[in-house]
C-alpha positions in Angstrom: 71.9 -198.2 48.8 68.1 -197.2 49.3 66.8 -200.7 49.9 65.9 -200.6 53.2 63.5 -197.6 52.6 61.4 -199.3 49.6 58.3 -200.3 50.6 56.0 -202.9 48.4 58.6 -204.1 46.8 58.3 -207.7 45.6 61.4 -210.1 45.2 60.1 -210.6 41.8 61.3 -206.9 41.3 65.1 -205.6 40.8 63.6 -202.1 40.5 60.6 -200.7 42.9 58.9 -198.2 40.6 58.6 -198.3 36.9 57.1 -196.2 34.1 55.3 -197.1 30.7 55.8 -195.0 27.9 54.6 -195.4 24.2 56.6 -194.7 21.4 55.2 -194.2 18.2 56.8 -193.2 14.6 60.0 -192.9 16.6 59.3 -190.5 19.3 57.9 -191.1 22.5 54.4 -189.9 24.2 53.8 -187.7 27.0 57.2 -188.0 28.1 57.3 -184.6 30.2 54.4 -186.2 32.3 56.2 -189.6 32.7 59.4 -187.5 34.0 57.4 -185.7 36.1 55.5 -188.6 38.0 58.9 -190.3 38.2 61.0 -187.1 39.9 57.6 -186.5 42.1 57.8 -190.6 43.0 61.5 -190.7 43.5 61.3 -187.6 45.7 58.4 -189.1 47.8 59.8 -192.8 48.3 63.7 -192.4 48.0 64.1 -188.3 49.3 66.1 -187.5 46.9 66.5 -185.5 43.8 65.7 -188.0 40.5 68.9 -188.4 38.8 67.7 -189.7 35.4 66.6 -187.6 32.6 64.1 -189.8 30.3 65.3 -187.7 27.7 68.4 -188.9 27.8 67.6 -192.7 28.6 65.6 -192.4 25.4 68.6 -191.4 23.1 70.5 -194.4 24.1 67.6 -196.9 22.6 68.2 -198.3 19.0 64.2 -197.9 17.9 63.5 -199.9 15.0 60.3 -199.7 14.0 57.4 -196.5 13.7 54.7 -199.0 14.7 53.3 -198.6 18.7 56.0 -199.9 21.2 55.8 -200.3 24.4 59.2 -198.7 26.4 59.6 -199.6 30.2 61.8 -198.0 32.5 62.5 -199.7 35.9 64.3 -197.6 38.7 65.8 -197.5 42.1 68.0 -194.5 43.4 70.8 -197.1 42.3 70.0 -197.3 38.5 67.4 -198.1 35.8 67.2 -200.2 33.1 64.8 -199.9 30.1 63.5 -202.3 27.6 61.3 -201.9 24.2 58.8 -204.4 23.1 55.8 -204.4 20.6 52.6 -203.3 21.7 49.8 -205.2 21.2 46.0 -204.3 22.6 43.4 -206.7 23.8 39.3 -206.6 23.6 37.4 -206.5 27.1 33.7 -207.8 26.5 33.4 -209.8 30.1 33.8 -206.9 33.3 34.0 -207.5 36.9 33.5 -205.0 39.7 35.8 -206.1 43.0 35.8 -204.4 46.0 40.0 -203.9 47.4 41.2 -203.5 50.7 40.4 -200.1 51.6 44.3 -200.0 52.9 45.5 -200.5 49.7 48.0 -198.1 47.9 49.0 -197.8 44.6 49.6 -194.4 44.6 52.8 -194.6 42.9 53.9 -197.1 40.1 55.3 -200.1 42.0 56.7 -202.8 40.4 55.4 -205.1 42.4 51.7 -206.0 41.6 51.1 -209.6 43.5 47.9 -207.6 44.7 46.4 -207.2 41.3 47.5 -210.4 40.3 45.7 -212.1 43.2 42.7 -210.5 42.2 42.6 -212.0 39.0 43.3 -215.1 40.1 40.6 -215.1 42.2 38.3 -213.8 39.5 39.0 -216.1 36.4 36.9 -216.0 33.5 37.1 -212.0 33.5 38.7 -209.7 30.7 39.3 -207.0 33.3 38.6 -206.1 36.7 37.1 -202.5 37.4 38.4 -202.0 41.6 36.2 -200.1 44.1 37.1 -198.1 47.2 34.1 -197.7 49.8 31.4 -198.2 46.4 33.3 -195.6 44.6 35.1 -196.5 40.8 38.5 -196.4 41.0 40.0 -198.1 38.1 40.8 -200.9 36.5 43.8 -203.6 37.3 45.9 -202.0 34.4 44.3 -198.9 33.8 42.7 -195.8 34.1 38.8 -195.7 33.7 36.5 -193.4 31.5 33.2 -193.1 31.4 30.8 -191.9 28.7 27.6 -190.0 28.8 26.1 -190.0 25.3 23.4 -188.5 26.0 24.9 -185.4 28.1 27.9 -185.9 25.8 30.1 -185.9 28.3 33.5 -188.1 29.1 34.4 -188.3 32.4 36.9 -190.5 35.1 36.4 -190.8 38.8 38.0 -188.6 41.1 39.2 -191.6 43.1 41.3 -193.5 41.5 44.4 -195.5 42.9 47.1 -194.4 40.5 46.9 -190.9 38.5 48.2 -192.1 35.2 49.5 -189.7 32.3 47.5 -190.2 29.7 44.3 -189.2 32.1 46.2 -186.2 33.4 47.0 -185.6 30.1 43.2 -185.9 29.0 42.0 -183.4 32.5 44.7 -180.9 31.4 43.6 -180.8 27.9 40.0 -180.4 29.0 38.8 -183.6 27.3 37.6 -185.3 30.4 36.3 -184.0 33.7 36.2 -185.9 36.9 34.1 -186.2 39.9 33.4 -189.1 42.3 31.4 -192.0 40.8 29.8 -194.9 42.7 28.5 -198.3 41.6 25.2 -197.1 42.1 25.6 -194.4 39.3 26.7 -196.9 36.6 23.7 -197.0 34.8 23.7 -193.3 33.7 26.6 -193.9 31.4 26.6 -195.7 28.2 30.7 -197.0 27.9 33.7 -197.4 29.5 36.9 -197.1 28.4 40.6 -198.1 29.8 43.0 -195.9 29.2 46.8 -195.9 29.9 49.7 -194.5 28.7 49.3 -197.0 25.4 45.9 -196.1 24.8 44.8 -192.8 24.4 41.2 -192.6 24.6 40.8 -193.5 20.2 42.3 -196.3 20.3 41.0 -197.7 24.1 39.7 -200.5 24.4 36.1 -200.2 25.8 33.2 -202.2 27.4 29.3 -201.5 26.5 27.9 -201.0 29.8 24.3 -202.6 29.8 
């Protein structure tokens, strides 16, 4: 048993950490970067060697349908279970910029997110949250950040943000986005941002006019 070494895990969680992957036309997305955040994460919180093999997890699953699902995978070092449902995107027209505990960590992909879901509670009225460390963009409560320069042409994500997701690693490693540290005070240089996960690659993100 490894459950006296989890940390931030909520009782509304079986599993501590979890990953999101998209599968589309019957295959899934980025999946050597999803096994590699979870064998770095179960290394880091559990000091061990990750025994699963998405690969394999993925063969087991009776996928139905070629339209954009959403597969989750929640683990422990004593098991997994993972789950398909439809994927659906939403539209973000109303943005809020929060300041979080500088002490927070979501470095890895906990399961338990009462922290986020405080925040929102405390902000209604909001289609997203955009979280700041110190004045600096970090991202938003469910997703990377992207920010465009249409005049420089440039896209680009803040070099702080709380979670490294796959689909910006994804986007830095194909040399699609570059990153540097972006503060509040800087927003007005870029045009749009976008929200990117591992559901939405950056043509098909939903994104916010920044005015």
């Amino acid at each position: 048993m490894c459950a006296k070494n989890i940390r931030n895990l909520s009782t509304k969680c079986m599993f501590p950490l979890f990953e999101t992957i998209a599968v589309e036309n019957y295959k899934p997305k980025l999946l050597e970067y999803h096994q590699q955040r979870m064998d770095s994460s179960f290394l880091e919180l559990f000091h061990q060697i990750n025994p699963f093999s998405l690969s394999k997890l993925f063969l087991e699953l009776n996928i139905k349908s070629n339209g954009l699902l959403k597969w989750k995978v929640e683990y422990s070092c004593d098991g997994c279970v993972s789950f398909v449902t439809p994927y659906f995107s939403r539209p973000i027209s109303r943005v809020k910029f929060v300041e979080v505990n500088p002490d927070f960590d979501y470095s890895m992909k906990f399961c338990n997110r009462d922290y986020f879901d405080r925040l929102k509670k405390d902000n209604p009225g909001y289609d997203e949250l955009v979280l700041l460390k110190n004045g600096k963009l970090t991202d938003s409560t469910f997703s990377n950040i992207v920010l465009e320069d249409h005049a420089k042409g440039l896209l680009c994500t803040p070099s702080t943000p709380l979670l490294n997701g796959t689909q910006r690693q994804y986007l830095l490693d194909n040399k699609t986005i570059i990153e540097f540290p972006v503060s509040i005070h800087q927003l007005y240089e870029f045009s749009r941002m976008y929200f990117i996960n591992a559901m939405l690659d950056i043509s098909i993100a939903s994104y916010w006019d920044i005015e």
